[in-house]
C-alpha positions as CSV (number, residue, x, y, z in Angstrom):
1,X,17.5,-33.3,4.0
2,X,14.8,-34.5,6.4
3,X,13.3,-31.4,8.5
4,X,12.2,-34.1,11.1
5,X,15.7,-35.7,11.6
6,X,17.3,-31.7,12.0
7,X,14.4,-30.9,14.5
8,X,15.0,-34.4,16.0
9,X,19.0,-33.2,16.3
10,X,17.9,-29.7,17.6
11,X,15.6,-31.1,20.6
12,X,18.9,-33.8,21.1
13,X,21.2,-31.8,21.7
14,X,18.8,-28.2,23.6
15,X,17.8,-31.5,26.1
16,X,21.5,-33.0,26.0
17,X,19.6,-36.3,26.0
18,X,18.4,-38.4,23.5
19,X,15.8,-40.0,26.4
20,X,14.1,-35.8,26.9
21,X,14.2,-35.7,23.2
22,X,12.6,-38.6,22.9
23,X,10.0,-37.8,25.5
24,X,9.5,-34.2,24.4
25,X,8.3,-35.8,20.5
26,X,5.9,-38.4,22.2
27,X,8.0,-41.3,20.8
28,X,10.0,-43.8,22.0
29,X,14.1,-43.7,22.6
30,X,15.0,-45.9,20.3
31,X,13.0,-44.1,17.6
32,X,15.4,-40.7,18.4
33,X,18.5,-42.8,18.5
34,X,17.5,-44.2,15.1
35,X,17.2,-40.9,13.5
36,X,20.3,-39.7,14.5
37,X,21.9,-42.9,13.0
38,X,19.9,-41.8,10.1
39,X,21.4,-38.1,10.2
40,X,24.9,-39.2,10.6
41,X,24.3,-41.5,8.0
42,X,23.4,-38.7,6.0
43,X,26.2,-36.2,6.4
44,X,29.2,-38.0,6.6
45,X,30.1,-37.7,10.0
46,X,30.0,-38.4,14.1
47,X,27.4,-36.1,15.5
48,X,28.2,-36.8,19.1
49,X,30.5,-38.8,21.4
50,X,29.9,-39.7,24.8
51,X,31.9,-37.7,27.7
52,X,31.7,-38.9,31.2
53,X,28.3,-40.7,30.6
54,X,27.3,-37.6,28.9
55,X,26.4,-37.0,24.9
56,X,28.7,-34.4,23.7
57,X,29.2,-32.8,20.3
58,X,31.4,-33.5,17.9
59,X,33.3,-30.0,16.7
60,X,31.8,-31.5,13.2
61,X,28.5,-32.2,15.1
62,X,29.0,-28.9,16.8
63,X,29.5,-26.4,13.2
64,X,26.7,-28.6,11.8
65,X,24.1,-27.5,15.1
66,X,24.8,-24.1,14.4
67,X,24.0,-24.5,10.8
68,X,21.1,-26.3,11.7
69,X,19.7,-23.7,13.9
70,X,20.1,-20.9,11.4
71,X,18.2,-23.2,9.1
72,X,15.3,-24.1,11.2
73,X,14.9,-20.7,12.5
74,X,14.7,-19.7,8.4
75,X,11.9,-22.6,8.1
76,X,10.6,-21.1,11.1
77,X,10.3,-17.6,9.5
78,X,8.8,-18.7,6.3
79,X,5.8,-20.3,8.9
80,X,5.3,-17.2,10.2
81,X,5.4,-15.4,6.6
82,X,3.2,-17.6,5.5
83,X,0.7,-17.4,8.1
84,X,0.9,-13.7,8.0
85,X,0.3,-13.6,4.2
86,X,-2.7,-15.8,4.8
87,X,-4.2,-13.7,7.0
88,X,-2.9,-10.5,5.0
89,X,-0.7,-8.9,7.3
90,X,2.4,-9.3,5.1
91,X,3.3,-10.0,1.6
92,X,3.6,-7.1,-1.4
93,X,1.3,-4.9,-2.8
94,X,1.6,-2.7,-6.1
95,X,-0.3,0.4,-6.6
96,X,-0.6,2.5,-9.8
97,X,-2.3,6.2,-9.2
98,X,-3.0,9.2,-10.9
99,X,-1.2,11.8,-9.1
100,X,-3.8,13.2,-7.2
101,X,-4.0,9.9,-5.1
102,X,-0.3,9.1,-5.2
103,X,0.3,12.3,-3.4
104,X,-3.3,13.1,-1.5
105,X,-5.4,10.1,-0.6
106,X,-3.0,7.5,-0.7
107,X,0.4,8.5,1.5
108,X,-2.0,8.0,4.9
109,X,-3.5,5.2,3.5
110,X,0.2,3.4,3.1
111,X,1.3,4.8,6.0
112,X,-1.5,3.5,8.1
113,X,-1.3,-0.3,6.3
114,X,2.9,-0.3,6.7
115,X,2.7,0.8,10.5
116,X,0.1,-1.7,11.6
117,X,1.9,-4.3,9.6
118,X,5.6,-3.8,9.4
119,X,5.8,-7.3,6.9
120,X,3.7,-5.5,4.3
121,X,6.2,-3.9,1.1
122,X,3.9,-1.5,-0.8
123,X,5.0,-0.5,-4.2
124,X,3.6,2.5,-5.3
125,X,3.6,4.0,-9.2
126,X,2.8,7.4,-9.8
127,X,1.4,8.0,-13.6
128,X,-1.1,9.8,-15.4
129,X,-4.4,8.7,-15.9
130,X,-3.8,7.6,-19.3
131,X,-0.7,5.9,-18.5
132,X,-2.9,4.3,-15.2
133,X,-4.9,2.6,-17.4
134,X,-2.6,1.3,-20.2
135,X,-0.7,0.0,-17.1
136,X,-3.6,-1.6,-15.5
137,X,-3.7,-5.4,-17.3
138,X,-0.1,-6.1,-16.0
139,X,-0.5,-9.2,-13.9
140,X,2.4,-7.1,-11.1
141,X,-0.1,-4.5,-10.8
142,X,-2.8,-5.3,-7.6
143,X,-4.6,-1.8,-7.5
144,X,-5.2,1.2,-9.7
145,X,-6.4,4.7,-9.6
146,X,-7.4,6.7,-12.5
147,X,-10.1,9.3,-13.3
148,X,-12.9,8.7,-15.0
149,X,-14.4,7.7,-17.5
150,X,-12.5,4.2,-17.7
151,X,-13.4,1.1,-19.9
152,X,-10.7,-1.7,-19.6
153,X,-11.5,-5.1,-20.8
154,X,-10.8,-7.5,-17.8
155,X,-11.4,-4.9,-15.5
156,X,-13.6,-4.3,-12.5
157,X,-14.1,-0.7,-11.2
158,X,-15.3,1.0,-7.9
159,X,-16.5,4.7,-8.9
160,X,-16.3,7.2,-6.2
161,X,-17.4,10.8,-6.8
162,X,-16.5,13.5,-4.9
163,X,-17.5,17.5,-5.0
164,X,-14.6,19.9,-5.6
165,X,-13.9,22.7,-3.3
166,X,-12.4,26.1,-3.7
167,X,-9.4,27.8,-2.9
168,X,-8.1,31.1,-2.2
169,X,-5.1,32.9,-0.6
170,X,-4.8,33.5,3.2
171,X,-6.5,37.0,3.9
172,X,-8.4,37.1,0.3
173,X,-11.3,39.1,0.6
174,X,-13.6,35.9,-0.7
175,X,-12.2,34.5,2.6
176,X,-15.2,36.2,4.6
177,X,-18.0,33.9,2.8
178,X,-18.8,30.3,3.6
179,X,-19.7,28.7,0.0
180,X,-17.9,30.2,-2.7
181,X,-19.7,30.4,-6.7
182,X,-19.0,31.3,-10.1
183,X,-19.6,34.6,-9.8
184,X,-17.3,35.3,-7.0
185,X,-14.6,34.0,-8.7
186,X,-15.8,35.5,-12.2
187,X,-12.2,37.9,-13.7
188,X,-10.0,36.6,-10.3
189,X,-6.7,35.1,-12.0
190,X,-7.3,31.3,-11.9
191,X,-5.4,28.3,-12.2
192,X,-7.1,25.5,-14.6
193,X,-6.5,22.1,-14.7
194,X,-5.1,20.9,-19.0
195,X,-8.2,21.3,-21.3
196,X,-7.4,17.3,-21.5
197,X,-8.9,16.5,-18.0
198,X,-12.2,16.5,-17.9
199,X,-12.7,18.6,-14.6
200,X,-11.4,21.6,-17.0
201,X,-14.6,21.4,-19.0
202,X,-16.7,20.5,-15.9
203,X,-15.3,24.1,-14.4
204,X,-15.8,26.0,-17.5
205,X,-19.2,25.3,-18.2
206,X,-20.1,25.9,-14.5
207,X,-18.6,29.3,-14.8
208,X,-20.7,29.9,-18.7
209,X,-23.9,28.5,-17.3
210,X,-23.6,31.1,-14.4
211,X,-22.4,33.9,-17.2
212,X,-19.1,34.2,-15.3
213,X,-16.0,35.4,-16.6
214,X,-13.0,32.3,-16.3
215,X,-9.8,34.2,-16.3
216,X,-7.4,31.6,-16.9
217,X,-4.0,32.5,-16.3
218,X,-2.4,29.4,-16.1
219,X,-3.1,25.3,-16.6
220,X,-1.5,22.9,-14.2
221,X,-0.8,19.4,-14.8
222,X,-1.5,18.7,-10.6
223,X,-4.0,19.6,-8.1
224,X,-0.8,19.7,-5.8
225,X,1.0,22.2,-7.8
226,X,-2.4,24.3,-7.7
227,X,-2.6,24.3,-4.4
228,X,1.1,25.7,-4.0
229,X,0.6,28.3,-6.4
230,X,-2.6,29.5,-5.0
231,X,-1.0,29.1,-1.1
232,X,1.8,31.8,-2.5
233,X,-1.2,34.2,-3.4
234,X,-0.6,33.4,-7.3
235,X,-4.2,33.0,-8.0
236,X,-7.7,31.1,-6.8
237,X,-8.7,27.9,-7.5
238,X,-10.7,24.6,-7.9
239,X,-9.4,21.6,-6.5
240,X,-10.0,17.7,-5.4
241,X,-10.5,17.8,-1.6
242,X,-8.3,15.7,-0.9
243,X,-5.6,17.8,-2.3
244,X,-7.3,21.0,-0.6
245,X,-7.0,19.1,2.9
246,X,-3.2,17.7,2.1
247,X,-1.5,21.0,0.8
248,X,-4.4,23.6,3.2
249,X,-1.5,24.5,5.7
250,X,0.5,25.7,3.0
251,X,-1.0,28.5,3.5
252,X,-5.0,28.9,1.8
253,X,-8.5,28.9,2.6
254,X,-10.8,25.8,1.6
255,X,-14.3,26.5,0.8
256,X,-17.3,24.6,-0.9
257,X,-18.2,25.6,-4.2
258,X,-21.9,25.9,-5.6
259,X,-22.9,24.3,-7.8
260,X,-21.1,21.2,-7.2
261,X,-18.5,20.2,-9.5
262,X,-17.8,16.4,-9.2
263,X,-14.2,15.1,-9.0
264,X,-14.8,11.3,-10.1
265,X,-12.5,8.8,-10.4
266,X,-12.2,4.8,-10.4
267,X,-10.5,2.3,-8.4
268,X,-9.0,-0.5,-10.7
269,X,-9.1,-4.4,-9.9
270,X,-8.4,-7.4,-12.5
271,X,-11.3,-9.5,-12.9
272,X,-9.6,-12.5,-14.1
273,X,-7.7,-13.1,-10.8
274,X,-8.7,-12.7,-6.9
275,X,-7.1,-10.1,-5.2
276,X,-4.5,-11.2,-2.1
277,X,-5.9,-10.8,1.3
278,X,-3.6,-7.8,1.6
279,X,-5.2,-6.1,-1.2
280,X,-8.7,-6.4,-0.2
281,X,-7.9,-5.3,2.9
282,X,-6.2,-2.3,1.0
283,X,-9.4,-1.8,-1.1
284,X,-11.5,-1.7,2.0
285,X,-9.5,0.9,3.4
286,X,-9.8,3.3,-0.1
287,X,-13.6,2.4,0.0
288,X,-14.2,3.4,3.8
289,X,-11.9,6.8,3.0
290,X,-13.6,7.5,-0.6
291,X,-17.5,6.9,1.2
292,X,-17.0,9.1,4.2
């Protein structure tokens, strides 16, 4: 059906005149009378009847205006979707993350992208590294997140490195110093990271070069669950700072650790199709929190 002869019917009958109609479209009268011969023509039925001198409804013409608004204002919508989408304030966007950034760096991100632009629905997958990048080539996927080292065919990535900080319990005596070092955590129970990640050999040869002792009690699959362990005076620990910062009222103390132990990882975007609007508005926001 003709969206020209329904708005033509919408301004007819809002003006009650064919003539306002008529003059609020910048055409003639007969033109407007001639599209709702069209319209009538086209459904079946009267549209309007004249009352007193005055154009009136039909009770068909009357259940098919209401239709016709709900329609037009549906038309309407997808204008304004549309637009949005072009201007990247709405539309979907598909993240896959490690766990580190599912639950540390990205949760204010999507929070501050969802409240500034309530059209936005943000899809967010929470896997391993590994699993990040076997997921990655999926054409539903806009963004992933995955530590380091990655090497994906028909992949660009952003590399952002970051120093790792220390952790220790509320009221632990290595509280009282401002930089914390091998040696100060050399025989202290700590909590290591699988000897699959490569931040667990990082740590370990920090701790050999500076002839420390690592007592590992423990390896954790998350930074999170570190930081929960060490916050209930389990242990001390090496972590991501974003995860330090996220879980630090748990209950902890957050210090930086000489030398520095890089935390690297690499932000994931296809190079055989252009990102959405949305999503490089998404990746600017990751860049401007992973370069502060």
């Amino acid at each position: 059906m003709d969206l020209r002869l329904l708005e033509a019917f919408r301004l007819v009958v809002g003006n009650r005149s064919v003539t306002r109609a008529a003059e609020v479209l910048g055409v003639t009268q007969p033109a407007v009378s001639a599209q709702m011969a069209r319209l009538e023509a086209s459904v079946g039925f009267p549209l309007f009847v004249r009352a007193k001198g005055r154009l009136a409804l039909t009770q068909e013409g009357a259940s098919f205006h209401r239709e016709v608004m709900h329609a037009l204002d549906q038309v309407e919508r997808l204008d304004r979707i549309a637009e949005s989408i072009r201007l990247g304030q709405a539309g979907r966007l598909v993240v896959a993350s490690h766990p580190s950034a599912s639950i540390s760096l990205l949760p204010p991100l999507i929070a501050r992208l969802t409240a500034s632009m309530p059209e936005v629905s943000v899809k967010m997958i929470n896997r391993t590294s590994e699993e990040v990048r076997a997921l990655f080539p999926a054409a539903t996927i806009d963004i992933g997140i995955a530590e380091l080292p990655i090497d994906i065919a028909g992949v660009d990535v952003r590399r952002y490195r970051l120093d790792c900080v220390a952790i220790v319990p509320k009221g632990h005596a290595l509280a009282r110093l401002e930089a914390i070092g091998p040696a100060d955590l050399s025989g202290e129970p700590f909590l290591s990271m699988p000897s699959e990640r490569l931040i667990h050999h990082r740590i370990r040869a920090a701790f050999s070069d500076a002839g420390a002792h690592l007592n590992s009690v423990a390896e954790v699959d998350f930074f999170s669950s570190i930081c929960a362990v060490v916050a209930s005076g389990g242990g001390v620990s090496i972590v991501d700072r974003w995860s330090a910062e996220m879980f630090a009222p748990l209950g902890f103390e957050v210090r930086p650790f000489n030398p520095a132990i890089p935390y690297e990882i690499g932000v994931l975007i296809s190079s055989d199709r252009e990102p959405t609007k949305l999503a490089r508005d998404f990746l600017n926001l990751i860049n401007e929190t992973l370069s502060k």
